[in-house]
Backbone of each chain as ProteinMPNN parsed JSONL, in Angstrom:
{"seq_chain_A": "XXXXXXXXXXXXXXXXXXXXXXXXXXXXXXXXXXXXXXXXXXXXXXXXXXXXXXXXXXXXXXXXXXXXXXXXXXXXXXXXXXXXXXXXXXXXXXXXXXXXXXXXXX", "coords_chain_A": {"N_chain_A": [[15.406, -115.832, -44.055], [14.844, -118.346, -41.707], [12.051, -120.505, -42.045], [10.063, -123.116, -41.607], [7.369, -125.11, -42.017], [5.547, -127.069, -39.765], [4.449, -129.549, -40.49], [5.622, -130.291, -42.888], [8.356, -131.356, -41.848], [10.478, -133.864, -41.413], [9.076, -137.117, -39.662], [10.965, -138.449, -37.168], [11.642, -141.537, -35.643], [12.873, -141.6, -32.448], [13.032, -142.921, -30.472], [11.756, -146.123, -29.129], [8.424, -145.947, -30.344], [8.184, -143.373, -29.73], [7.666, -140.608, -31.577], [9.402, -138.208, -33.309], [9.863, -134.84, -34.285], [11.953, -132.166, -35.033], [12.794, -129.206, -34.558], [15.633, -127.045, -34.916], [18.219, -124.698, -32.926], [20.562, -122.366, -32.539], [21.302, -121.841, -29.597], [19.023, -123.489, -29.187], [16.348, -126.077, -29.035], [13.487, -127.606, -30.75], [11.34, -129.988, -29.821], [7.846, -132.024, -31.106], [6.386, -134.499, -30.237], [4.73, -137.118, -31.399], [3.31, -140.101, -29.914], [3.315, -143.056, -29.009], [0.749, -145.221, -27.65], [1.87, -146.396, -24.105], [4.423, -146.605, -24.61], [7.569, -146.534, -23.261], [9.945, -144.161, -21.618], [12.981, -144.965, -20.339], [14.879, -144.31, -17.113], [16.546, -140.804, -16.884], [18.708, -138.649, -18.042], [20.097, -135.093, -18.299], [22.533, -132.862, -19.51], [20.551, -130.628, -20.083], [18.416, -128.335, -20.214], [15.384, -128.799, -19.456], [11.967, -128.202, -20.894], [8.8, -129.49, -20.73], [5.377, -130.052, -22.742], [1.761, -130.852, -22.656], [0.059, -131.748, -25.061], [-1.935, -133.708, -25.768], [-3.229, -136.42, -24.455], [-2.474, -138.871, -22.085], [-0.03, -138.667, -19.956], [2.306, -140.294, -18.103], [4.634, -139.123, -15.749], [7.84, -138.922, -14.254], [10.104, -137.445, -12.133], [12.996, -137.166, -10.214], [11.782, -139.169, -8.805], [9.745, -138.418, -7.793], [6.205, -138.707, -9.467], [4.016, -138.119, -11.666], [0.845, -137.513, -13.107], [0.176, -136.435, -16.2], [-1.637, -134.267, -18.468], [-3.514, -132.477, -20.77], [-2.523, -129.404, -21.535], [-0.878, -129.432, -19.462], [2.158, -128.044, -18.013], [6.014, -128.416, -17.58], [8.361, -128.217, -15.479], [11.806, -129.21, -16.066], [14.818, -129.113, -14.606], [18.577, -128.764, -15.474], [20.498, -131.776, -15.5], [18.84, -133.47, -14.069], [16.935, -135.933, -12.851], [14.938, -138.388, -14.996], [11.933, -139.769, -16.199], [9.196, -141.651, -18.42], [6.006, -142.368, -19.705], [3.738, -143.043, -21.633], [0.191, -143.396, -21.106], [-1.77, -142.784, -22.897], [-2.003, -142.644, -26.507], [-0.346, -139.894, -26.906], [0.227, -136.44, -27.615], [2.96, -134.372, -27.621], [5.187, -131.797, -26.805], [8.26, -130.669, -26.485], [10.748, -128.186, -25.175], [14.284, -127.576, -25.52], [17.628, -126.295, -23.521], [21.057, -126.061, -24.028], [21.101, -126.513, -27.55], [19.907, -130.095, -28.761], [22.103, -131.31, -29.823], [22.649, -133.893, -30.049], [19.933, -134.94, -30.869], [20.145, -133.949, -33.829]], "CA_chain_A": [[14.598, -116.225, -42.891], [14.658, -119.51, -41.792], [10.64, -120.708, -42.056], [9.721, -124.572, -41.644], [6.266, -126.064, -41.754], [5.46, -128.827, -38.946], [4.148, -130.474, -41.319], [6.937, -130.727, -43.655], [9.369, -131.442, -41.332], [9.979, -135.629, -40.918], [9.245, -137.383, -38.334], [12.324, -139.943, -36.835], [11.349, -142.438, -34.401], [13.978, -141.534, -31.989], [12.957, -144.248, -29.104], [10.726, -146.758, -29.688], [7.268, -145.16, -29.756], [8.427, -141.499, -29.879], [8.149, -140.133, -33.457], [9.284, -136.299, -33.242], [9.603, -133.595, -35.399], [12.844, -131.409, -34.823], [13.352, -127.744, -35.259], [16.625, -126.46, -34.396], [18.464, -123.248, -33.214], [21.805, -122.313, -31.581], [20.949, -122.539, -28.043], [17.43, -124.121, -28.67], [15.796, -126.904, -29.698], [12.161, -127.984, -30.069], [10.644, -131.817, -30.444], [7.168, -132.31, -31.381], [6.395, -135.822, -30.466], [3.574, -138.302, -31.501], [4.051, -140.9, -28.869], [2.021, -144.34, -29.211], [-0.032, -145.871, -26.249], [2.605, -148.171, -23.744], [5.785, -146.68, -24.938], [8.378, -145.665, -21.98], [11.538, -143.604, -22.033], [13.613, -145.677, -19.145], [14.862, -142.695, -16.44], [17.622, -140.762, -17.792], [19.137, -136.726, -17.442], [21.359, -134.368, -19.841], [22.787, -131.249, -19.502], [20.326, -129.732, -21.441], [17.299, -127.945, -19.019], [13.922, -129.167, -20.818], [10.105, -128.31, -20.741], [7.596, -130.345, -21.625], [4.379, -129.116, -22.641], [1.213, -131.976, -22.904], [-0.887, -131.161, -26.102], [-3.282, -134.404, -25.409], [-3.46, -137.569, -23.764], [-2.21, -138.904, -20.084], [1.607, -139.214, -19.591], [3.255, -140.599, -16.612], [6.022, -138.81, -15.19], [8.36, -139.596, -12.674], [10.749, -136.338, -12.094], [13.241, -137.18, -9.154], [11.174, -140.276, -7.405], [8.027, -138.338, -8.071], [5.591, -139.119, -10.204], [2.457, -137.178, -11.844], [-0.069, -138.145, -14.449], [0.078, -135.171, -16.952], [-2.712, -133.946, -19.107], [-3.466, -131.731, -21.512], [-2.513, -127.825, -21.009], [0.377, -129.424, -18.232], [3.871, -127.999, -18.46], [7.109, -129.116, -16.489], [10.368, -128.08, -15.999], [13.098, -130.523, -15.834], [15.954, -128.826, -14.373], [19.28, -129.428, -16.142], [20.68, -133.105, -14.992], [17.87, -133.876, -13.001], [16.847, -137.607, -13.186], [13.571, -138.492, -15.128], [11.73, -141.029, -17.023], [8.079, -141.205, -18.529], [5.422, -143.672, -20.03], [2.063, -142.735, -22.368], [-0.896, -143.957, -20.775], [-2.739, -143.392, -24.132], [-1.436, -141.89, -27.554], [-0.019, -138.949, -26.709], [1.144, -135.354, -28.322], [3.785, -133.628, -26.58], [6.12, -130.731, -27.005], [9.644, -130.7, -25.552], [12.02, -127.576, -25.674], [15.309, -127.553, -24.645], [18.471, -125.43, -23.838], [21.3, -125.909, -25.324], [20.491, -127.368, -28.399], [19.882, -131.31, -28.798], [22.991, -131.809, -30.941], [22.043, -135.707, -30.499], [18.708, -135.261, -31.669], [20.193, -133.196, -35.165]], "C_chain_A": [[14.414, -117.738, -42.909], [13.011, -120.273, -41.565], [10.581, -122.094, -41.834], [8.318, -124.76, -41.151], [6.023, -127.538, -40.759], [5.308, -129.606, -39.851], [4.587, -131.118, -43.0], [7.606, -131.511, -43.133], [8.987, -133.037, -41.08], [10.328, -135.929, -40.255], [10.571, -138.54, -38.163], [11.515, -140.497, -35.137], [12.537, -142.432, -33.777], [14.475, -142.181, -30.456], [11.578, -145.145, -29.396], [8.691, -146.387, -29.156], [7.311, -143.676, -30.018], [8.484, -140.945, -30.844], [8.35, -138.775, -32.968], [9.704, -135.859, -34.435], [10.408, -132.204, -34.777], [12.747, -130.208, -35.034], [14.516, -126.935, -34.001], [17.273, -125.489, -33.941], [20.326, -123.229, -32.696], [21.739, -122.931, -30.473], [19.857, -123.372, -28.06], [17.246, -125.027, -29.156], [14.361, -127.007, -29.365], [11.774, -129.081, -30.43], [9.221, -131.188, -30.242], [6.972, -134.088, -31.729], [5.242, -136.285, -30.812], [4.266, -139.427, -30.49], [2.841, -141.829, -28.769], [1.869, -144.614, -27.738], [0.95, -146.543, -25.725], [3.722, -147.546, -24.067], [6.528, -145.434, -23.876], [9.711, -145.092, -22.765], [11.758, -143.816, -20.407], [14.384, -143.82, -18.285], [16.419, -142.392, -17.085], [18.04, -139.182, -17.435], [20.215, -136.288, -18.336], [21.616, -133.414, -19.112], [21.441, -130.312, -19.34], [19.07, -129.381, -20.421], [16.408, -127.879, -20.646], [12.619, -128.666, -20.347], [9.344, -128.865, -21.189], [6.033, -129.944, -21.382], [3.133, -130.505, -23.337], [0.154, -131.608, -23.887], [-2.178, -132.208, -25.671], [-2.632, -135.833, -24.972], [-3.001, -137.705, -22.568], [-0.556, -139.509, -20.623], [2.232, -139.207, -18.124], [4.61, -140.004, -16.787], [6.81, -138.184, -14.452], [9.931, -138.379, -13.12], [11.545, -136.592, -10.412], [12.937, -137.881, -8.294], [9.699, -139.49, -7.639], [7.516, -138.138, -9.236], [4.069, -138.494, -10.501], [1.687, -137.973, -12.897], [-0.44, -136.878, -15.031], [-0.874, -135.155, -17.932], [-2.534, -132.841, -19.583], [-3.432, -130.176, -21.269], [-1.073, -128.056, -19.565], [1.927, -129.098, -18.574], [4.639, -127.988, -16.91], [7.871, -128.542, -17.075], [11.267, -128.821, -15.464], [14.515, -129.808, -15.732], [17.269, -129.477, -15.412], [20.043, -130.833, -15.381], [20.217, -133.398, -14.473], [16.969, -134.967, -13.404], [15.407, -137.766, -13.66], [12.845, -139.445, -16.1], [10.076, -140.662, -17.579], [7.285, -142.654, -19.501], [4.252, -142.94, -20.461], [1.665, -143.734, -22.112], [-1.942, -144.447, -21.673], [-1.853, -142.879, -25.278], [-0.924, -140.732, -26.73], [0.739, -137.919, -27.718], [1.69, -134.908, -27.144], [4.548, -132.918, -27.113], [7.52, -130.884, -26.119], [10.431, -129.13, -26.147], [12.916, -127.458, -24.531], [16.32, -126.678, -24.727], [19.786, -125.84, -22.868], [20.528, -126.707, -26.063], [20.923, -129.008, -28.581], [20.674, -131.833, -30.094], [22.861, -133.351, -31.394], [20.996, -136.172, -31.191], [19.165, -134.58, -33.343], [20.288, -134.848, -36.373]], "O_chain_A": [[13.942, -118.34, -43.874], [13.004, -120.679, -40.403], [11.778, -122.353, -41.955], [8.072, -124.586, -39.958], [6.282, -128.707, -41.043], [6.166, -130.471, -40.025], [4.129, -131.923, -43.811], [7.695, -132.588, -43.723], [7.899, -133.5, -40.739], [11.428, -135.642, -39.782], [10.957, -139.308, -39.045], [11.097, -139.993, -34.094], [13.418, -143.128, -34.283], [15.46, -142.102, -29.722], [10.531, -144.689, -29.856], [8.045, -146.539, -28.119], [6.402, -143.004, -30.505], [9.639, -140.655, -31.156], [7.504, -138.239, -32.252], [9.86, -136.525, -35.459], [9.793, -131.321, -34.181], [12.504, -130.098, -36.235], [14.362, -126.497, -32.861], [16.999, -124.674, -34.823], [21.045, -124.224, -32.603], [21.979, -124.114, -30.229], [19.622, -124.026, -27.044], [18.053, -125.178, -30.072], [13.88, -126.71, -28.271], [11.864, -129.242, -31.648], [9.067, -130.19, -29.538], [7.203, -134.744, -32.744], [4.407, -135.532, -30.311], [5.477, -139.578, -30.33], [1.683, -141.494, -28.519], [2.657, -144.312, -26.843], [1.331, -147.451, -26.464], [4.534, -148.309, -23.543], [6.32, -144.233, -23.699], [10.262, -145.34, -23.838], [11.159, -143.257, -19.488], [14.367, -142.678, -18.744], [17.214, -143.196, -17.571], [17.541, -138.659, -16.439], [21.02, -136.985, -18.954], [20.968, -133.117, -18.108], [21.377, -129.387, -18.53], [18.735, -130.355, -19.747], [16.481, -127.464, -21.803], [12.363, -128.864, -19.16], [9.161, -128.677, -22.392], [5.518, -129.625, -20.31], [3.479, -131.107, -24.354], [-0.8, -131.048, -23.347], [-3.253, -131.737, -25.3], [-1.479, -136.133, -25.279], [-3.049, -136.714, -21.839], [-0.171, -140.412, -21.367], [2.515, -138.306, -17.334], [5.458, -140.255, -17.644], [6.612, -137.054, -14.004], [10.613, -138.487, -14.139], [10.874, -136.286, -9.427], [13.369, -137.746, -7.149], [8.643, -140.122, -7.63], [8.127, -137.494, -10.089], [3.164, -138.431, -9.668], [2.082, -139.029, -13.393], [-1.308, -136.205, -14.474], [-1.019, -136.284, -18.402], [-1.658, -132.087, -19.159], [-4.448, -129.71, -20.753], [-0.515, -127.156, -18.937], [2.687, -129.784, -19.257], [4.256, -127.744, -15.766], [8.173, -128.294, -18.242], [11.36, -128.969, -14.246], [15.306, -129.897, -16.672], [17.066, -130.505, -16.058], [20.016, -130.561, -14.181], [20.928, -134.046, -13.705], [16.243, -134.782, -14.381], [14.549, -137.349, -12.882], [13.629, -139.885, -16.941], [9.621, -139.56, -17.272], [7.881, -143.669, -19.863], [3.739, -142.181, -19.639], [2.134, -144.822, -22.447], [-2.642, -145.46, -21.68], [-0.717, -142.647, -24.865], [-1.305, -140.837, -25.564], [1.629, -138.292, -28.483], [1.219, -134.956, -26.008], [4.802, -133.339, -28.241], [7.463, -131.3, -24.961], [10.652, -128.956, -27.345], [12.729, -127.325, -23.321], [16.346, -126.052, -25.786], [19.814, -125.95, -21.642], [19.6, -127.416, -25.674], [22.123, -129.284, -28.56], [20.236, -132.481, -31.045], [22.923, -133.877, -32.506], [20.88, -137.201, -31.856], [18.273, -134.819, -34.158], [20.344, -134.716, -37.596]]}, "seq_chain_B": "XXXXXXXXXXXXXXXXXXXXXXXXXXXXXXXXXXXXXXXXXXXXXXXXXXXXXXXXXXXXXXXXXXXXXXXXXXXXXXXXXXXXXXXXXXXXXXXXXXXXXXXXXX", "coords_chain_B": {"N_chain_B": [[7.984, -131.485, -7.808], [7.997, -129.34, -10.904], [4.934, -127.811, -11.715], [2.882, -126.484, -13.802], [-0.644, -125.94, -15.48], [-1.352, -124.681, -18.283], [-3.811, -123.438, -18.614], [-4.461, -122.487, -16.176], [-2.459, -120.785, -15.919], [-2.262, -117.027, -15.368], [-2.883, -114.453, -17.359], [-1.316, -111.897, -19.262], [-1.437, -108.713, -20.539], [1.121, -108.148, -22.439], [2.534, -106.304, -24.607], [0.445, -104.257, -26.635], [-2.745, -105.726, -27.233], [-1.529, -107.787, -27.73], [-1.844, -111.041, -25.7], [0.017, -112.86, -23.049], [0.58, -115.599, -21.702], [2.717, -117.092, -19.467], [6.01, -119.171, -18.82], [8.986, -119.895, -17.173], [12.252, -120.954, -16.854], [15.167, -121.648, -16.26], [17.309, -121.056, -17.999], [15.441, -120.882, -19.973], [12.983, -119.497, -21.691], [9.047, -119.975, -21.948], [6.476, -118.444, -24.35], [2.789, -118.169, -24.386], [0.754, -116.991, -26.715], [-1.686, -115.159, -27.227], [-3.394, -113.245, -29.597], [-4.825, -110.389, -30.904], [-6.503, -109.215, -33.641], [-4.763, -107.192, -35.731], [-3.091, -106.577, -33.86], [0.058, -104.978, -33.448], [3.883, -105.527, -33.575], [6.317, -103.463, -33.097], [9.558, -103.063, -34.708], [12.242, -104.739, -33.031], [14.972, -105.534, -31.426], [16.639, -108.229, -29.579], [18.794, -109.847, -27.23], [18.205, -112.537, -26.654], [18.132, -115.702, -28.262], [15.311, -116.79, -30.623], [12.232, -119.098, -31.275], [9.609, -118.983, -33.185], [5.929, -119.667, -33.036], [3.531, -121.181, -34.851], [-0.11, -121.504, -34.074], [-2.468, -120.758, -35.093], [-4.177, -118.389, -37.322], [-3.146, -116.049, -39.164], [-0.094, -114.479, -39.756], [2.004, -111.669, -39.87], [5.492, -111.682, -40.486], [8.419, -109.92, -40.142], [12.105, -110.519, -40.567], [14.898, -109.2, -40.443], [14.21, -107.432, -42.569], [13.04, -108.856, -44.885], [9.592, -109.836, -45.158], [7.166, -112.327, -44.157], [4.456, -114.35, -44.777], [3.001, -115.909, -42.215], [1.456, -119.077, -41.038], [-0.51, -121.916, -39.735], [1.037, -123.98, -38.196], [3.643, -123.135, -38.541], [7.438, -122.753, -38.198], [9.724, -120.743, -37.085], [12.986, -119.409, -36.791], [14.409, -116.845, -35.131], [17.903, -115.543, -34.822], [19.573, -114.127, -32.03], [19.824, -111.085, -31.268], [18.691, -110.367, -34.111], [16.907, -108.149, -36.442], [13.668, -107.716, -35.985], [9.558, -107.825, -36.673], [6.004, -107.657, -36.055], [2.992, -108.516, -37.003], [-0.325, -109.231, -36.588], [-2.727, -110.729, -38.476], [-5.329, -111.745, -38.795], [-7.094, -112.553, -35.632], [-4.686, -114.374, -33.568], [-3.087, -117.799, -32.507], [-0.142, -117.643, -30.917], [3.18, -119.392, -30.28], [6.3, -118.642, -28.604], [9.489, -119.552, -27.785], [12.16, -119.105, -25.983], [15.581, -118.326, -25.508], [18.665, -117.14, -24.006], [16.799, -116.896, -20.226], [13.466, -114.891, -20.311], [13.804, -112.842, -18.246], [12.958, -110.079, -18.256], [9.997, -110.544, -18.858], [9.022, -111.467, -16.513]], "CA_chain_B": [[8.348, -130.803, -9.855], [7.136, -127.531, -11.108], [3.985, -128.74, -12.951], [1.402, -125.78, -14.235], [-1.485, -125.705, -16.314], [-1.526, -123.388, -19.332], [-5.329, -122.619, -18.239], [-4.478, -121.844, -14.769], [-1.788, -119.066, -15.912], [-3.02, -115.889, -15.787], [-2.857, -113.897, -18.545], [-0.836, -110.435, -19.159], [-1.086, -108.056, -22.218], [2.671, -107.273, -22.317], [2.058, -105.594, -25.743], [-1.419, -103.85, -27.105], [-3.0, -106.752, -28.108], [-0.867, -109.636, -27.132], [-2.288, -111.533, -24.241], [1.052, -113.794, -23.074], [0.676, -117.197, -20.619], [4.355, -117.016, -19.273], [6.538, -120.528, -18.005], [9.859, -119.684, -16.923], [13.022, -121.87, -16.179], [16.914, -120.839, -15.667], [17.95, -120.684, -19.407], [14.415, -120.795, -21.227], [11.238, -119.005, -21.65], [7.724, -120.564, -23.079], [5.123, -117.788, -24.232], [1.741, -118.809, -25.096], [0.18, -115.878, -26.88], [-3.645, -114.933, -27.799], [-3.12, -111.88, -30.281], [-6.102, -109.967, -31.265], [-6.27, -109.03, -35.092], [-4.762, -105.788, -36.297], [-1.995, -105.752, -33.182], [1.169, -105.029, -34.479], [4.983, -105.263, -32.697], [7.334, -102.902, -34.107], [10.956, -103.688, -35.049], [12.952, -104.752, -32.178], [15.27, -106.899, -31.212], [17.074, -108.864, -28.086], [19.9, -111.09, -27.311], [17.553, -113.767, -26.388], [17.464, -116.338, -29.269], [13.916, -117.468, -30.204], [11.549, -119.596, -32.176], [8.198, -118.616, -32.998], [5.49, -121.303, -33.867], [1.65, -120.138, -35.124], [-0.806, -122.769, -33.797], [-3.693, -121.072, -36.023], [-4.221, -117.207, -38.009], [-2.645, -115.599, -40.098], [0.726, -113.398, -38.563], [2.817, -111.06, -40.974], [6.53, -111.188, -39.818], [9.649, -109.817, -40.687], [13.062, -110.282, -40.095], [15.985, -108.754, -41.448], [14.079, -106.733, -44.047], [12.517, -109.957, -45.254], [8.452, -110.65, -44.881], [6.571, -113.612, -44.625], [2.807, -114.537, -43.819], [3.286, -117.106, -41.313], [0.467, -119.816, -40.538], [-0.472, -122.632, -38.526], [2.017, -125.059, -38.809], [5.046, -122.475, -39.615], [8.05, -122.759, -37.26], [10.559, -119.551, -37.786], [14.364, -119.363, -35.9], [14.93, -115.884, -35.001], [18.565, -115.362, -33.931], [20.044, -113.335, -31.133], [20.049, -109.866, -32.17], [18.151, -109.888, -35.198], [15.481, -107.487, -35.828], [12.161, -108.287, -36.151], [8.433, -107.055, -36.523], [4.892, -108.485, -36.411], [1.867, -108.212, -37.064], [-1.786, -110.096, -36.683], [-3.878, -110.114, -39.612], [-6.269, -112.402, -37.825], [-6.842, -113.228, -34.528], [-3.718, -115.48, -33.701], [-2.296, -118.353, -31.122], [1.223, -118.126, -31.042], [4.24, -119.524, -29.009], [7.855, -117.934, -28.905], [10.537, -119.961, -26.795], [13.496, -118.181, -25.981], [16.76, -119.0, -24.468], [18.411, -117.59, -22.423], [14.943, -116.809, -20.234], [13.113, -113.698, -20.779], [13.257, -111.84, -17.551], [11.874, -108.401, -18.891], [8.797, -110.966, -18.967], [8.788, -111.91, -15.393]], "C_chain_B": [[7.464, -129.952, -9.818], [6.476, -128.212, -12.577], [2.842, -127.096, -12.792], [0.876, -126.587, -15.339], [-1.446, -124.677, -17.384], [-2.837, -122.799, -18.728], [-5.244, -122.429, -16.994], [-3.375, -120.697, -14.709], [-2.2, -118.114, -16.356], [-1.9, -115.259, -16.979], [-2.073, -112.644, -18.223], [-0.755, -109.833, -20.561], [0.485, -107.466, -21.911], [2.354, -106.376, -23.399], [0.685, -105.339, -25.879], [-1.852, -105.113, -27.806], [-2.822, -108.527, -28.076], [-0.906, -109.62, -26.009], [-1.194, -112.856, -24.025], [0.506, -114.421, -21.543], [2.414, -116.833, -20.552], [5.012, -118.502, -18.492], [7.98, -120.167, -18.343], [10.688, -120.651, -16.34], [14.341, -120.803, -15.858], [17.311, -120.249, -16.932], [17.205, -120.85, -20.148], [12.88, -119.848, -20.711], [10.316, -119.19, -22.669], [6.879, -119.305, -22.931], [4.195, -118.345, -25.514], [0.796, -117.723, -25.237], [-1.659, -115.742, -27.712], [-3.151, -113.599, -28.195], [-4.17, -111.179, -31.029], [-5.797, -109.255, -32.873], [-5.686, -107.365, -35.105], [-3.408, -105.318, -35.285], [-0.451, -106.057, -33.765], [2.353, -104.817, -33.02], [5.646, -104.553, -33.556], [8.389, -103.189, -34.055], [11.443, -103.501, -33.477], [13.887, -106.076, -32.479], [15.705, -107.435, -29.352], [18.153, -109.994, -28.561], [19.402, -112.71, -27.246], [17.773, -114.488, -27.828], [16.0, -116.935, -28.866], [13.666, -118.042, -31.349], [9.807, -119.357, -31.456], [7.603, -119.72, -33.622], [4.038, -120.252, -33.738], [1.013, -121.454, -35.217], [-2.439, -122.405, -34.88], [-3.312, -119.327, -36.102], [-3.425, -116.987, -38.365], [-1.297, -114.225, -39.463], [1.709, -113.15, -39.927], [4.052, -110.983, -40.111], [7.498, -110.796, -40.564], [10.791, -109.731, -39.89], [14.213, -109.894, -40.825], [15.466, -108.163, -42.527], [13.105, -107.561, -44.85], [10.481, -110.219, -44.768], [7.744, -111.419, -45.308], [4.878, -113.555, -44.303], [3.145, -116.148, -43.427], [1.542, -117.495, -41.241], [0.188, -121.115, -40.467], [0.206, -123.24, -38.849], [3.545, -124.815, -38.23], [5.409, -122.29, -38.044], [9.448, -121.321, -37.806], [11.632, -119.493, -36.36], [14.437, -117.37, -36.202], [16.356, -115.412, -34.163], [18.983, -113.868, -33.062], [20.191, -112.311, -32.384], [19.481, -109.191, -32.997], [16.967, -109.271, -35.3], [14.692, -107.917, -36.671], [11.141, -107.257, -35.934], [7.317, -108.03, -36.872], [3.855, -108.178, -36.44], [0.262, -109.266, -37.523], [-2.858, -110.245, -38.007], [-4.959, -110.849, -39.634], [-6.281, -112.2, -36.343], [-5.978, -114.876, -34.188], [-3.538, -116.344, -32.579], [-1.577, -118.645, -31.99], [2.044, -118.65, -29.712], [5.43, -119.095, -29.507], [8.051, -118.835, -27.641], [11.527, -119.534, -27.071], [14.478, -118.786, -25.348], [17.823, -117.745, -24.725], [17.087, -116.777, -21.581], [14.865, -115.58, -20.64], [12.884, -112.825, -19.128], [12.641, -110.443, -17.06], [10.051, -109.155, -18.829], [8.298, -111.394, -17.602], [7.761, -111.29, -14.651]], "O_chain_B": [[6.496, -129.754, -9.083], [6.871, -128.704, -13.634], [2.204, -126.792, -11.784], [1.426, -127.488, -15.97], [-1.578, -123.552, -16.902], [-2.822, -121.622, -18.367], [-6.346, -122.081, -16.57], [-3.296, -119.868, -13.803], [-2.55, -118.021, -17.532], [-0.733, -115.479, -17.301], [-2.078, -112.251, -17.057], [-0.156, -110.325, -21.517], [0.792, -106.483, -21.236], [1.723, -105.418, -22.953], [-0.18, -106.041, -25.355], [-1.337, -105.476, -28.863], [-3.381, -109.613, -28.232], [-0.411, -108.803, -25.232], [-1.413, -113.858, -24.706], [0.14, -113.784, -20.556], [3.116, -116.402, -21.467], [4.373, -118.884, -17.511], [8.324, -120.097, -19.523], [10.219, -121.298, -15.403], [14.416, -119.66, -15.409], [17.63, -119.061, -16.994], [17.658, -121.046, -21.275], [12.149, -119.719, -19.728], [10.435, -118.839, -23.843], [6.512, -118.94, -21.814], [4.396, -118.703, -26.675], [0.077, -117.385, -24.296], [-2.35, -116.312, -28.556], [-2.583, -112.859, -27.392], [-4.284, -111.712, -32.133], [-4.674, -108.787, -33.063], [-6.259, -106.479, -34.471], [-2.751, -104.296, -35.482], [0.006, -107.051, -34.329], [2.096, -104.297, -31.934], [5.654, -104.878, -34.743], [8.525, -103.862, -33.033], [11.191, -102.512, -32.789], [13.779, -107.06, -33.211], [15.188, -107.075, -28.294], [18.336, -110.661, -29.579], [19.981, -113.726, -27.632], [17.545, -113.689, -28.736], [15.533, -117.332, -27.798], [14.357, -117.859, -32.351], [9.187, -119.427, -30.394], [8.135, -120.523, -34.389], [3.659, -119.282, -33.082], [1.302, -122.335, -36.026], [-3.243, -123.241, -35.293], [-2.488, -118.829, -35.335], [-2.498, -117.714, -38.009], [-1.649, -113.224, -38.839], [2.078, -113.989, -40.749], [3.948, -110.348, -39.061], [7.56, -111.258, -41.704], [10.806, -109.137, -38.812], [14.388, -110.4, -41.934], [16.126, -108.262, -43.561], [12.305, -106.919, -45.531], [10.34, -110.992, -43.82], [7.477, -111.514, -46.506], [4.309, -112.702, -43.623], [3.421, -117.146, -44.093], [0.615, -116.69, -41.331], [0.781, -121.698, -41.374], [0.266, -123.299, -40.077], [4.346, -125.608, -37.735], [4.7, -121.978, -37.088], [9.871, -121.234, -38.958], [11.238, -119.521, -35.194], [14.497, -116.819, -37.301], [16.213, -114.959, -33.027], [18.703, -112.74, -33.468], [20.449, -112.402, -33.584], [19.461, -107.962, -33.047], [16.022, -109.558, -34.566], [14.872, -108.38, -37.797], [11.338, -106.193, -35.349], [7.436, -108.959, -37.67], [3.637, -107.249, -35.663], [0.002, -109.817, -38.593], [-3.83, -109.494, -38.094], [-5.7, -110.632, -40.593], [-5.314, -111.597, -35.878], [-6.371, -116.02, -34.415], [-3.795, -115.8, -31.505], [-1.659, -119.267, -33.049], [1.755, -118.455, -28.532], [5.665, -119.132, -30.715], [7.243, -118.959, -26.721], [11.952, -119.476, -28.225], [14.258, -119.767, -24.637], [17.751, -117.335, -25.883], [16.376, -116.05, -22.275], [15.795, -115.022, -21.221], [11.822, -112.237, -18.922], [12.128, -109.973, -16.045], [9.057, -108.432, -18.769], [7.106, -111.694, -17.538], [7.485, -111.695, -13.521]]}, "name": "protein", "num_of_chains": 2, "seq": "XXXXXXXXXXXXXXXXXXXXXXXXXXXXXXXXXXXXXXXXXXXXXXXXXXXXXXXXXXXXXXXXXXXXXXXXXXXXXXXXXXXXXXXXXXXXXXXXXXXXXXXXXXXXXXXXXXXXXXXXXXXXXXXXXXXXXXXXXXXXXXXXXXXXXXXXXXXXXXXXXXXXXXXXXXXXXXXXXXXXXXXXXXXXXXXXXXXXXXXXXXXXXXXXXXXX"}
């Protein structure tokens, strides 16, 4: 059985600002980010159809030309190639899973 | 953009016990479960791959023959196919994401 502790698992700063915390599958992947105050991810789109799920703080983001201010308990779905970008307002936790799996993030 | 709230999705006991939040895309499904102590799933399986995550109590699982006591933290890959069983031995919050979605959960 494959088991992993979050809190084992180490973090990689994988954009400046974004520390996550990987766990992998076939088709799946899941990030667990810490995400400092001020730090953007410029707009951008994959394959890979994502959700993002807002554990705490305010995150801007701009899905297609529109733009929300997300809060805690907010989940999104980001179609697969569908154009999107984002910016923490304050610290932020966040969740991401995606499908397939984020062979870039391994 | 398809933006919920976790606290504005209603609730459903799919199982005795387990109260599932449901967020559905094309090729994923997020459940956000409230599991009352003592409810148990019996061995099954599904093609879906999943990962289970335990945000707090104490959850007995097994897969393949194999059991663990999962808690908060603990991230577990269950692939396609494989059977599984669970059981609460607290009152638990869990999440399972699946791919591809879960429409038996719809």
């Amino acid at each position: 059985m494959r088991l992993e502790n979050l809190h084992e698992i180490q973090e990689k700063e994988l954009f400046p600002g974004y520390h996550g915390k990987l766990f992998h599958g076939e088709q799946l992947s899941w990030a667990f980010w810490r995400v400092d105050q001020g730090s953007a991810v410029p707009e951008h789109h994959h394959l890979h159809e994502q959700m993002m799920h807002v554990i705490s703080g305010r995150f801007e983001f701009t899905l297609d030309g529109i733009t929300k201010i997300c809060e805690a308990g907010d989940l999104i779905h980001i179609p697969s190639n569908q154009v999107h970008s984002g910016k923490a307002l304050t610290d932020c936790v966040l969740m991401d899973v995606f499908s397939p799996a984020r062979d870039d993030y391994k």
